[in-house]
DRENGUDO-962759 format. One record per residue: residue in one letter; x, y, z of N, C-alpha, C in turn. Coordinates in nm, 4 decimals. Last residue first. Example, Ala and Ser with C-alpha at 12.3 -4.5 7.8 and 13.67 -1.06 7.14 Angstrom:
<rs>
+------+----------+----------+----------+----------+----------+----------+----------+----------+----------+
: rest :    neast :   nnorth :      nup :   caeast :  canorth :     caup :    ceast :   cnorth :      cup :
+------+----------+----------+----------+----------+----------+----------+----------+----------+----------+
:    S :   1.2850 :  -0.2250 :   0.7080 :   1.3670 :  -0.1060 :   0.7140 :   1.2900 :   0.0030 :   0.7870 :
:    A :   1.3190 :  -0.5690 :   0.7800 :   1.2300 :  -0.4500 :   0.7800 :   1.3200 :  -0.3300 :   0.7800 :
+------+----------+----------+----------+----------+----------+----------+----------+----------+----------+
</rs>
This chain:
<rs>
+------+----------+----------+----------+----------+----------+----------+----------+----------+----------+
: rest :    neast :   nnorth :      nup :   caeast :  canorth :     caup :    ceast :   cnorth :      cup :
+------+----------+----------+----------+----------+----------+----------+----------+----------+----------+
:    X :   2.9575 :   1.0922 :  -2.6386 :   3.0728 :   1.1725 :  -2.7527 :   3.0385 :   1.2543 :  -2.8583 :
:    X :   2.9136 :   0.9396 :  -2.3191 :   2.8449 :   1.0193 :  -2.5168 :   2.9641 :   1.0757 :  -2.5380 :
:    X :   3.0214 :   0.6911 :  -2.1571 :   3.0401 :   0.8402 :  -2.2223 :   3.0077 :   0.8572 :  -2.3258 :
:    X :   2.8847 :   0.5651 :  -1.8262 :   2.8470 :   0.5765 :  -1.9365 :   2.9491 :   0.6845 :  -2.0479 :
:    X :   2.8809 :   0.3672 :  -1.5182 :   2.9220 :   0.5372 :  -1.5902 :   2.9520 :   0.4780 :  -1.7440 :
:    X :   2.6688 :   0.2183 :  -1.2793 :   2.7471 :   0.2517 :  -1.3740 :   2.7672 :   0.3667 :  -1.4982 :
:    X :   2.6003 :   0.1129 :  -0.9773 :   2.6300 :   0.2330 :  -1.0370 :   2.7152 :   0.2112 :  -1.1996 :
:    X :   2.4086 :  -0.1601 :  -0.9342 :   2.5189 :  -0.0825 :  -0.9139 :   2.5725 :   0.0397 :  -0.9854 :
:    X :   2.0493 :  -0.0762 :  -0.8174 :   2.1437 :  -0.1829 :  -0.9164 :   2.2859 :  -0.0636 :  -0.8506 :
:    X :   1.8528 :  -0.1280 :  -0.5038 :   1.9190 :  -0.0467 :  -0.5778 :   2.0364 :  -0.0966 :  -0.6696 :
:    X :   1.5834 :  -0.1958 :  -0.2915 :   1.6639 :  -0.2485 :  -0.3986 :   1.7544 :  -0.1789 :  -0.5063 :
:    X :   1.6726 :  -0.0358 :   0.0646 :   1.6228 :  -0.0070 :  -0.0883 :   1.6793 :  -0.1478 :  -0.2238 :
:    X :   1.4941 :  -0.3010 :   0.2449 :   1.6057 :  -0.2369 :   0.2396 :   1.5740 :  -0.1823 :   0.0868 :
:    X :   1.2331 :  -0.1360 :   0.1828 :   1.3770 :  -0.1960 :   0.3101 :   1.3406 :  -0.2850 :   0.2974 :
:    X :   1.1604 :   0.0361 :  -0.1187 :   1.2002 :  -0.0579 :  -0.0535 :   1.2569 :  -0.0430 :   0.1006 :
:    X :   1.1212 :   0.4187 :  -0.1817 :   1.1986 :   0.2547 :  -0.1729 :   1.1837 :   0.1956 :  -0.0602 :
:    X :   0.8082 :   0.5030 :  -0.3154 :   0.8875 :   0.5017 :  -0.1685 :   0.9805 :   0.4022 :  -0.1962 :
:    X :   0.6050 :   0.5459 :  -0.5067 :   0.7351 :   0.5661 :  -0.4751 :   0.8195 :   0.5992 :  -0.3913 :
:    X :   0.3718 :   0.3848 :  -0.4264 :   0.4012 :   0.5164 :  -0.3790 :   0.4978 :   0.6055 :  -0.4074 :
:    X :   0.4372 :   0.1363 :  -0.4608 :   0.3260 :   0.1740 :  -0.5458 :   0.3198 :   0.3295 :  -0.5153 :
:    X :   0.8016 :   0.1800 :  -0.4878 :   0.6476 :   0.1013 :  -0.4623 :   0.5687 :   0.1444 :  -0.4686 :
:    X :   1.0872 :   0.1751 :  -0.7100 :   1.0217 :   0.2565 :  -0.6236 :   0.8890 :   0.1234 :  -0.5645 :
:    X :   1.4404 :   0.0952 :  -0.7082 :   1.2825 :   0.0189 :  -0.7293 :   1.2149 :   0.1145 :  -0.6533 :
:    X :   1.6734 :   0.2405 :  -0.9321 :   1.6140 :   0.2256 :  -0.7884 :   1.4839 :   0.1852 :  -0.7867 :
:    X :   1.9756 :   0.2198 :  -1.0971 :   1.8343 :   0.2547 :  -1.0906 :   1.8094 :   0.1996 :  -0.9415 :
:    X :   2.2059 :   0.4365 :  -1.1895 :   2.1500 :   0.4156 :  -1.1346 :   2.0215 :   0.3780 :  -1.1144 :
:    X :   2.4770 :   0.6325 :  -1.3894 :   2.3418 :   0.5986 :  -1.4105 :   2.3181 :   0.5024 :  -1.2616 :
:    X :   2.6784 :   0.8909 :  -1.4455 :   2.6149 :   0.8181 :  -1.3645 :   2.5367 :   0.7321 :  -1.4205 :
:    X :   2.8623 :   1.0219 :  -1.7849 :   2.7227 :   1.0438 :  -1.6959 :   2.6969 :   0.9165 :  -1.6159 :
:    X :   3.0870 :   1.2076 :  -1.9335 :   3.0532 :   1.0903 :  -1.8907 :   2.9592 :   1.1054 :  -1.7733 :
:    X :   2.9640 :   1.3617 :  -2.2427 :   3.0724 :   1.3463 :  -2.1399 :   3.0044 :   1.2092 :  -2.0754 :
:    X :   2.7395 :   1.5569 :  -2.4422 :   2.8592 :   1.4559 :  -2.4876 :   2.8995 :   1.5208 :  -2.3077 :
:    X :   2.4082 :   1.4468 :  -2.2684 :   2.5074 :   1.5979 :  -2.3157 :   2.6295 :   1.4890 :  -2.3580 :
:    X :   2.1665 :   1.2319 :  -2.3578 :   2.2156 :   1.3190 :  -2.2625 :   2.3486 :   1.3794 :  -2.3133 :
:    X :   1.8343 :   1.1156 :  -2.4110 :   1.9294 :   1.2127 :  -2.4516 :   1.9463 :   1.3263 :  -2.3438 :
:    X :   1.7103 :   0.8415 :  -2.3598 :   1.7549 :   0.9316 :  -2.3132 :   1.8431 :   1.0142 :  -2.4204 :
:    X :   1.4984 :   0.5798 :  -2.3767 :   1.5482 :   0.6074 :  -2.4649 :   1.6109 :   0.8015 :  -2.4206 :
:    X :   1.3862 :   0.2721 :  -2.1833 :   1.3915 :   0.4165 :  -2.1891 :   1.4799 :   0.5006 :  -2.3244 :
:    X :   1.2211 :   0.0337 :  -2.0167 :   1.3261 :   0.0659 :  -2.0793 :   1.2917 :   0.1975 :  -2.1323 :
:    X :   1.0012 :  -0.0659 :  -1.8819 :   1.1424 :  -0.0974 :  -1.8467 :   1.2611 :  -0.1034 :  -1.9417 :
:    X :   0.7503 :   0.0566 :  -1.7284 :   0.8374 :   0.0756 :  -1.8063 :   0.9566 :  -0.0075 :  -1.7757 :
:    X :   0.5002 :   0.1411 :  -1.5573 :   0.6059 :  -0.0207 :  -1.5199 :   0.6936 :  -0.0333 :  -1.6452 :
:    X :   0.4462 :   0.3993 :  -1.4876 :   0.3671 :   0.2830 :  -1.5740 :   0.3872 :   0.1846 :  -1.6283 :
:    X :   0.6669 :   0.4997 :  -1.3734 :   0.5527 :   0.4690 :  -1.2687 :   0.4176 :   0.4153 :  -1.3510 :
:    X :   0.8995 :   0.5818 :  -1.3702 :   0.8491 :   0.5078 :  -1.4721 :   0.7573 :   0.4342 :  -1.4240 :
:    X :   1.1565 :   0.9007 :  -1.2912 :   0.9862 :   0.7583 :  -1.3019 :   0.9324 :   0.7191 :  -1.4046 :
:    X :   1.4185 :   1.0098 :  -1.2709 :   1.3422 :   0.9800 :  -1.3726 :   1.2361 :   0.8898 :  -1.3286 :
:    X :   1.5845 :   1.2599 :  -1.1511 :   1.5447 :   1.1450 :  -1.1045 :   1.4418 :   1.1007 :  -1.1639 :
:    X :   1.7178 :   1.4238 :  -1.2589 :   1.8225 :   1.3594 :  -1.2100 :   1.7432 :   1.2220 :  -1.1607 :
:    X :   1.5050 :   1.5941 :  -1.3212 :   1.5812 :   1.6237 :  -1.4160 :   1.6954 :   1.4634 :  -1.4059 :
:    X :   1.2502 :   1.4806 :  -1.1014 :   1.3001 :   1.5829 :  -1.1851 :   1.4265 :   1.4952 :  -1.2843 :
:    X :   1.0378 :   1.3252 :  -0.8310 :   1.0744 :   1.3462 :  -1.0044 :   1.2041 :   1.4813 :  -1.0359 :
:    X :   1.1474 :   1.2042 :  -0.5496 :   1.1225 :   1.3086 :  -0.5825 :   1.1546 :   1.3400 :  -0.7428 :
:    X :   0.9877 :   0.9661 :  -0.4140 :   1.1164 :   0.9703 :  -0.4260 :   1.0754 :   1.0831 :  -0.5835 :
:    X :   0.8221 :   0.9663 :  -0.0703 :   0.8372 :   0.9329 :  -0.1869 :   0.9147 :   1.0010 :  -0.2975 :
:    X :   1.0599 :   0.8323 :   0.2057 :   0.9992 :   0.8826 :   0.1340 :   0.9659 :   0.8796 :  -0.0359 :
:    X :   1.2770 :   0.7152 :   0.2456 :   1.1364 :   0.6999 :   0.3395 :   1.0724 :   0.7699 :   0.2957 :
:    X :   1.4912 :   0.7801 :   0.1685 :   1.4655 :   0.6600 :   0.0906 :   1.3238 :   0.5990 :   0.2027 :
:    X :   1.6228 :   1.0933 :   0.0269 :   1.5497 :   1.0610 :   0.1677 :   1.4643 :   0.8689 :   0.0829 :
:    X :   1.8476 :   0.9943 :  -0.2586 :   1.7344 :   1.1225 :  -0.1901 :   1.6588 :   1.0485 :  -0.0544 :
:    X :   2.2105 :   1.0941 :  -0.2721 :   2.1081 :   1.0227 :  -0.2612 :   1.9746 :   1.0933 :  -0.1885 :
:    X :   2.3502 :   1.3163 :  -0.4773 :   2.3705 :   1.2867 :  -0.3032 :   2.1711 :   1.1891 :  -0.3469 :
:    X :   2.4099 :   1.3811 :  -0.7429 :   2.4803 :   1.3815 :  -0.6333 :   2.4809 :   1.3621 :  -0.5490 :
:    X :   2.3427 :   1.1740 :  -1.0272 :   2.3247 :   1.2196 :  -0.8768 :   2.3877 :   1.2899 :  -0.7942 :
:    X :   2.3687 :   1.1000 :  -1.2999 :   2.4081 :   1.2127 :  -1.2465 :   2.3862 :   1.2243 :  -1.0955 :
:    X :   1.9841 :   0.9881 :  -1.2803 :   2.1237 :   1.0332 :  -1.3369 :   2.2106 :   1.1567 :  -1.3252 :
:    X :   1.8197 :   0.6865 :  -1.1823 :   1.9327 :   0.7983 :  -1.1236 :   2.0239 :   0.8545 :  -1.2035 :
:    X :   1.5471 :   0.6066 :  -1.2467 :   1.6785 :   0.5755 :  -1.3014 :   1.6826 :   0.7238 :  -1.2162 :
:    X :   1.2705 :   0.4026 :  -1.1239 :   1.3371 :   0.5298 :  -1.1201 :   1.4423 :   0.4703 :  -1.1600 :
:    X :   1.0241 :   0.1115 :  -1.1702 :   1.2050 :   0.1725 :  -1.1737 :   1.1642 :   0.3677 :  -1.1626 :
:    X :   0.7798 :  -0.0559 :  -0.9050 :   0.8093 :   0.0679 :  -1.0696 :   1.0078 :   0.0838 :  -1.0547 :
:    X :   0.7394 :  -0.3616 :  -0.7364 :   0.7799 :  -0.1652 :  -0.7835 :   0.7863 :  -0.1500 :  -0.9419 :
:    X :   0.6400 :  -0.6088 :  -0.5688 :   0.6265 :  -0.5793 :  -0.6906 :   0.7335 :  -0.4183 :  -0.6343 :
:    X :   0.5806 :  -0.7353 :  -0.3509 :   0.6986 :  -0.8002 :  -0.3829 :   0.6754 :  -0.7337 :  -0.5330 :
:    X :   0.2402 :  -0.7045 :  -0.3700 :   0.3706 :  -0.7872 :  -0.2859 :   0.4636 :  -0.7979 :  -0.3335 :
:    X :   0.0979 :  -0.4343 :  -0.4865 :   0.0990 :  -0.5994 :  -0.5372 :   0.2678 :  -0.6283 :  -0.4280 :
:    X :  -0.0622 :  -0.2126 :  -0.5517 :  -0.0376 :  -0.2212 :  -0.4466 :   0.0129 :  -0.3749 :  -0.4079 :
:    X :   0.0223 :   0.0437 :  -0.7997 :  -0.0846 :  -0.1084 :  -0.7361 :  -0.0253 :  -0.1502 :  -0.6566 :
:    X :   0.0684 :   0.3005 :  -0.7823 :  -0.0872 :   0.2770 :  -0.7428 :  -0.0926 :   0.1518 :  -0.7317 :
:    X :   0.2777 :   0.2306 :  -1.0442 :   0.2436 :   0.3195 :  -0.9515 :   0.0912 :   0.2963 :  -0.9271 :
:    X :   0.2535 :  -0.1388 :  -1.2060 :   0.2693 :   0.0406 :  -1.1914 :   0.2474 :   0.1020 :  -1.0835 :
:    X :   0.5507 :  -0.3560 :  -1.1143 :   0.3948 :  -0.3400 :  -1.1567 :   0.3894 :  -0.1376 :  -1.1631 :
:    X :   0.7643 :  -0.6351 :  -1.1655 :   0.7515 :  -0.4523 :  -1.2491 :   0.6047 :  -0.4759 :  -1.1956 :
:    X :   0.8449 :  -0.8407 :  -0.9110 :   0.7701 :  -0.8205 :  -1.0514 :   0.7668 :  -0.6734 :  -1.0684 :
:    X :   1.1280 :  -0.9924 :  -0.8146 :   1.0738 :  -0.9072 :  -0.7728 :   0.9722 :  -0.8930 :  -0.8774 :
:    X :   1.3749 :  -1.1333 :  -0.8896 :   1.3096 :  -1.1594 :  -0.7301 :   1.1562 :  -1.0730 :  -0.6929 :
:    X :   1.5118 :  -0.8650 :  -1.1245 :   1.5059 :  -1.0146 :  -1.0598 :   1.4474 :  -1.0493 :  -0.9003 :
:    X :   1.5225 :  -0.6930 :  -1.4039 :   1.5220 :  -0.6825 :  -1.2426 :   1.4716 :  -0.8270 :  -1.2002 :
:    X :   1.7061 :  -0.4129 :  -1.5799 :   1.6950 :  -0.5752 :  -1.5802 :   1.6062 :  -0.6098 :  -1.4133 :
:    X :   1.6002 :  -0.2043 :  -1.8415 :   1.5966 :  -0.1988 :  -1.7176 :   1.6017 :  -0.3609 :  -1.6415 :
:    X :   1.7742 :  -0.0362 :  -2.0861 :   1.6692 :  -0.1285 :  -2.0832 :   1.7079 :  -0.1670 :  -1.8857 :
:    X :   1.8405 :   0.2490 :  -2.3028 :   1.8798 :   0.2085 :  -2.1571 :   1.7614 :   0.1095 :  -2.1211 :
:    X :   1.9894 :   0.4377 :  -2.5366 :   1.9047 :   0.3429 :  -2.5239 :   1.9183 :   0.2488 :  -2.4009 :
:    X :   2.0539 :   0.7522 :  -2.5702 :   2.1542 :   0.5956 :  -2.5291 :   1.9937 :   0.5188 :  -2.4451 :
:    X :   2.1393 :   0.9927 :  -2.8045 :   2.0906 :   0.9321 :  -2.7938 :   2.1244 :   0.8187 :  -2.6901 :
:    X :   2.3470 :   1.1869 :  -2.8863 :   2.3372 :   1.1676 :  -2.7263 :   2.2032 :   1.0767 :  -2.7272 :
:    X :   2.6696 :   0.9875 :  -3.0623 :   2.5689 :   1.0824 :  -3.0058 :   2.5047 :   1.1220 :  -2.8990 :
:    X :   2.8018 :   0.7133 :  -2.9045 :   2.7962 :   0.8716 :  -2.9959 :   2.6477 :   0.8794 :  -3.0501 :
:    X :   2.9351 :   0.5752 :  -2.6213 :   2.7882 :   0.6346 :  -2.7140 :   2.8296 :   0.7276 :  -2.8089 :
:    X :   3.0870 :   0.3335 :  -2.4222 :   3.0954 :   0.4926 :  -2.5224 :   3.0153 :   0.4983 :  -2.6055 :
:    X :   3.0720 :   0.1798 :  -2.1275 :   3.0134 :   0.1989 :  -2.2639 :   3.0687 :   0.3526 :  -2.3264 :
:    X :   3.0777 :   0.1438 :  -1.8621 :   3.2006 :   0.1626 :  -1.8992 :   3.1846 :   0.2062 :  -2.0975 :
:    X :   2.8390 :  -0.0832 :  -1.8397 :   2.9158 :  -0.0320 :  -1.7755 :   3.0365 :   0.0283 :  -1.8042 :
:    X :   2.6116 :  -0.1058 :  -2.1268 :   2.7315 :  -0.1659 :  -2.0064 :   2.7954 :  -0.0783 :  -1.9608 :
:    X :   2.2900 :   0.0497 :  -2.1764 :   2.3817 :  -0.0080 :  -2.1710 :   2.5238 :  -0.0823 :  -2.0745 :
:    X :   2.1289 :  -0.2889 :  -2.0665 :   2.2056 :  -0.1968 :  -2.1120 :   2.1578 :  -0.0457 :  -2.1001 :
:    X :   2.0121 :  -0.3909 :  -1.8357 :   2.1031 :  -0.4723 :  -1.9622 :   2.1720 :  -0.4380 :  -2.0336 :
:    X :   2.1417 :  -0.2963 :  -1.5299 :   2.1217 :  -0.2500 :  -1.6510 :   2.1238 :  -0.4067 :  -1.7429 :
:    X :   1.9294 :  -0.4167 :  -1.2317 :   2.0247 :  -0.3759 :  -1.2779 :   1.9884 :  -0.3264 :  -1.4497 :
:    X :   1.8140 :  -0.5075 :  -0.9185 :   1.7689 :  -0.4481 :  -1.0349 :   1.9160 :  -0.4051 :  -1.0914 :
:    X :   1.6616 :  -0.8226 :  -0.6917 :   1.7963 :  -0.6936 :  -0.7444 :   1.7406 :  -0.6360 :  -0.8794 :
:    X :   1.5874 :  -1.0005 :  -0.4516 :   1.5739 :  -0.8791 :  -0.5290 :   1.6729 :  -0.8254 :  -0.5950 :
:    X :   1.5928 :  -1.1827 :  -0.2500 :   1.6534 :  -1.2001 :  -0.3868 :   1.6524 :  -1.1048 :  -0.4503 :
:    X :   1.4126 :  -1.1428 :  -0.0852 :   1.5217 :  -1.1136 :  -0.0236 :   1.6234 :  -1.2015 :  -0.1527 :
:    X :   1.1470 :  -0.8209 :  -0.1387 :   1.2156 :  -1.0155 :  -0.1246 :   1.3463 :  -1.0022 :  -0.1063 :
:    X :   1.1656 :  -0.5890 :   0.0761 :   1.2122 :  -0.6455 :  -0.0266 :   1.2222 :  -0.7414 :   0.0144 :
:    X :   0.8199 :  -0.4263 :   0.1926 :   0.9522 :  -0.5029 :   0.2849 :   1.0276 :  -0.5853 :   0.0760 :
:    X :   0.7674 :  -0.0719 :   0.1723 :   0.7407 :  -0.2237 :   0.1280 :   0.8625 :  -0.3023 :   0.1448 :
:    X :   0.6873 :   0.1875 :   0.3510 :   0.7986 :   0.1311 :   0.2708 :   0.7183 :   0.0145 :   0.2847 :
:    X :   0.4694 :   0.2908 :   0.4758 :   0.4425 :   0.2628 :   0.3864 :   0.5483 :   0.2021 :   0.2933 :
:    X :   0.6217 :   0.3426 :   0.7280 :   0.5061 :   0.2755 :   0.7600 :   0.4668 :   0.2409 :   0.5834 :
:    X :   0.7866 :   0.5797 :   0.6672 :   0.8390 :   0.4562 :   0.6820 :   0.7423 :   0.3327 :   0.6741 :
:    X :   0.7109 :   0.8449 :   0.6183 :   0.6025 :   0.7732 :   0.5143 :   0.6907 :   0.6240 :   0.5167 :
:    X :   0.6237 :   1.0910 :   0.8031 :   0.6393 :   0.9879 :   0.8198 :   0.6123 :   0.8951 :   0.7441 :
:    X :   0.5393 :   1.3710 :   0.7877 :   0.5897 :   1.3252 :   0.7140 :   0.6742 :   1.1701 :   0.7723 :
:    X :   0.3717 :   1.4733 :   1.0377 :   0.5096 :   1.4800 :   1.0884 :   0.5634 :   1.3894 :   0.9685 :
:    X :   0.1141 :   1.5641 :   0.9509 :   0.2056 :   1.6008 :   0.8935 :   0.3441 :   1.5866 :   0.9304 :
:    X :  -0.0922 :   1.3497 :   0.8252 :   0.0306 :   1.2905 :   0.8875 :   0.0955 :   1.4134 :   0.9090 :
:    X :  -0.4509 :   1.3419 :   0.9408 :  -0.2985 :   1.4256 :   0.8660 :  -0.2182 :   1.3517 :   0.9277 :
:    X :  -0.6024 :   1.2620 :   1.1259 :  -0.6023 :   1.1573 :   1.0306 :  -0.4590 :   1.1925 :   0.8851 :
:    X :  -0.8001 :   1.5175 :   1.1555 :  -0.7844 :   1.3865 :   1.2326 :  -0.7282 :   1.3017 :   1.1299 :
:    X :  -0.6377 :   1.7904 :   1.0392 :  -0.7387 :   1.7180 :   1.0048 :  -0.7186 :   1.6347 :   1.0648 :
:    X :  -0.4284 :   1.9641 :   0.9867 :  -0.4619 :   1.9530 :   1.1531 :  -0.6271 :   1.8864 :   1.1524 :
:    X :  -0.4056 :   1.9752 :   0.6534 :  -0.2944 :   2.0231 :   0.7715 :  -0.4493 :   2.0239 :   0.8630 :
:    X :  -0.6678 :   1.7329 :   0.4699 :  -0.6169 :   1.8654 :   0.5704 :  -0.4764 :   1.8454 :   0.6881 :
:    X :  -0.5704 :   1.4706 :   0.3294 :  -0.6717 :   1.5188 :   0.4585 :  -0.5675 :   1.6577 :   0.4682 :
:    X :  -0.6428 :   1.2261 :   0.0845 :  -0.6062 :   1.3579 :   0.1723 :  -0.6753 :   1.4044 :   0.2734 :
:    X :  -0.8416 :   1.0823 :  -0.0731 :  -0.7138 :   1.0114 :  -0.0164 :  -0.6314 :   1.1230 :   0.0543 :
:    X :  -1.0925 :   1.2114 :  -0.2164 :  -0.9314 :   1.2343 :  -0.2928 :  -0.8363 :   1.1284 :  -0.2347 :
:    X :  -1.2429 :   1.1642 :  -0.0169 :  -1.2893 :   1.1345 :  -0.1257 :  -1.1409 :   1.1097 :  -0.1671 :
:    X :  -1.1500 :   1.3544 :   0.1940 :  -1.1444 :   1.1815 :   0.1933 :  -1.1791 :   1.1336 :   0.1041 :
:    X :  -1.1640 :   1.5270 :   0.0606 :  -1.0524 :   1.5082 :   0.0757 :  -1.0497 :   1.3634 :   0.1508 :
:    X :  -1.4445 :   1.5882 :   0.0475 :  -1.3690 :   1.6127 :  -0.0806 :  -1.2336 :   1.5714 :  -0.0115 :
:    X :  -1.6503 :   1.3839 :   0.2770 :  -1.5348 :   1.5365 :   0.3010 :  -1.4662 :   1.5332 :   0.1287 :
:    X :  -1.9206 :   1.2637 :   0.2791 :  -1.7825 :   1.2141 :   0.2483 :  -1.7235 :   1.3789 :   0.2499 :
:    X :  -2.1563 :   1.4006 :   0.3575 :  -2.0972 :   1.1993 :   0.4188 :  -2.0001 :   1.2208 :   0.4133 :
:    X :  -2.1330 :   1.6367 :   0.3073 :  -2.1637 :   1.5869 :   0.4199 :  -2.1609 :   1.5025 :   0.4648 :
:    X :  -2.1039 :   1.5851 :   0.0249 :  -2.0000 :   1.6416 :   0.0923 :  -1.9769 :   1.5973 :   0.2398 :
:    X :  -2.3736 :   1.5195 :  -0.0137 :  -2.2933 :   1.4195 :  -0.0624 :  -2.1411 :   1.5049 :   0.0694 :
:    X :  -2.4821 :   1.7260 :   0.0039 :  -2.5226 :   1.6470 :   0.0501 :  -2.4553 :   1.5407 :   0.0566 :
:    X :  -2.3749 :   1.8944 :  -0.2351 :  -2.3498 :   1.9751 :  -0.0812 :  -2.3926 :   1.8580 :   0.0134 :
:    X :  -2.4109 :   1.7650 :  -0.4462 :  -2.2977 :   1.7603 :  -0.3756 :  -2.3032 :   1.8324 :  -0.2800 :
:    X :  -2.7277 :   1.7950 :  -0.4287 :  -2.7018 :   1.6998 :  -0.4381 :  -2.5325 :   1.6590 :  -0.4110 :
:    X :  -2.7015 :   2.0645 :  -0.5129 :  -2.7922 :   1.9890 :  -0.3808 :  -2.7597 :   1.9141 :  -0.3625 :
:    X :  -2.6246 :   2.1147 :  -0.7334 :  -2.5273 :   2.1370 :  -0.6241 :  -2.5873 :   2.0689 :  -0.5049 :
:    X :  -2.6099 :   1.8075 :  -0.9245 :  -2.6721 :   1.9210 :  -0.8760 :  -2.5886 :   1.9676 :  -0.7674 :
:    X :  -2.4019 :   1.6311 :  -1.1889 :  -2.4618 :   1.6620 :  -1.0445 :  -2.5164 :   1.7648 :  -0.9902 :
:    X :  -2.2049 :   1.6555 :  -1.3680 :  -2.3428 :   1.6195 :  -1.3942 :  -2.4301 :   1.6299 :  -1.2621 :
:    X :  -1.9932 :   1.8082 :  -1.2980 :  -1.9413 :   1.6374 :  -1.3303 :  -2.1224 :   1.5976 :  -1.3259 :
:    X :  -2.2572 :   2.0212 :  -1.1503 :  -2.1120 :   2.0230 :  -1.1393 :  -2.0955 :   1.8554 :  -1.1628 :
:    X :  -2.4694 :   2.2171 :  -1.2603 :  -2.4807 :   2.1232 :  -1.2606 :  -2.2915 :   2.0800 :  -1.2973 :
:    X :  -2.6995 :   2.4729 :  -1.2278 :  -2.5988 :   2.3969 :  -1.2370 :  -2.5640 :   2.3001 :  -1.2186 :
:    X :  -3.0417 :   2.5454 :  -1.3642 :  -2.9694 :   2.4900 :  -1.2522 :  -2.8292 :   2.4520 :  -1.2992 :
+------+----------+----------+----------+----------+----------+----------+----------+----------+----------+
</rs>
């Protein structure tokens, strides 16, 4: 007999029948009772204390680096670091912004790559290597979803140059 995560198939074909594999997961099917797909994920922004702020300790604003090493610590106030998934009041994870060019949809959850860094295991500091010139930085409080804030908590922009 097979035997699927230790289980018989009898026994998940039965199981299936209470629970759907995608309510299990937290998903639902395109045209499933209960799909969002008109991507509406405002309902899940988290309201900001109204002290909140996040900024750099370092480095400062206006800083020159050599090499491309640049050691970047994450400051944040009104608010607690928790990780992605917990679901705690008045808490987020950081994203750092680098380089940006155009800000990303802030009702939504806020999209990894190259320019947009997570730290969705409540990190608050980072160790980057970036190209010799002068580079953006930015951070942004995500929530247990990475969705920002309303209003977003977002530190002030500051520009950095490796050499």
């Amino acid at each position: 007999m097979i035997k699927v995560l230790g289980f018989s198939p009898a026994l998940l074909l039965a199981a299936s029948a209470l629970f759907p594999l995608t309510a299990v997961a937290g998903g639902h099917l395109p045209g499933e009772a209960g799909a969002h797909e008109h991507q509406d994920h405002g309902s899940m922004q988290a309201a900001t204390a109204a002290d909140a702020k996040v900024y750099f300790i370092e480095p400062a604003n206006g800083q020159q680096i050599s090499g491309g090493e640049v050691k970047v610590v994450f400051g944040i106030e009104g608010m607690q670091v928790a990780p992605a998934g917990t679901d705690t009041p008045n808490s987020g994870h950081h994203h750092l912004l680098i380089d940006l060019e155009q800000m990303p949809d802030m009702t939504m959850p806020l999209p990894a790559s190259e320019n947009v860094r997570h730290f969705g295991k409540g990190q608050t500091e980072t160790t980057l290597t970036l190209a010799p010139g002068t580079h953006r930085l930015q951070l942004l409080l995500g929530n247990y979803a990475h969705i920002p804030h309303n209003p977003p908590v977002l530190s002030e922009v500051i520009e950095i140059t490796v050499k």
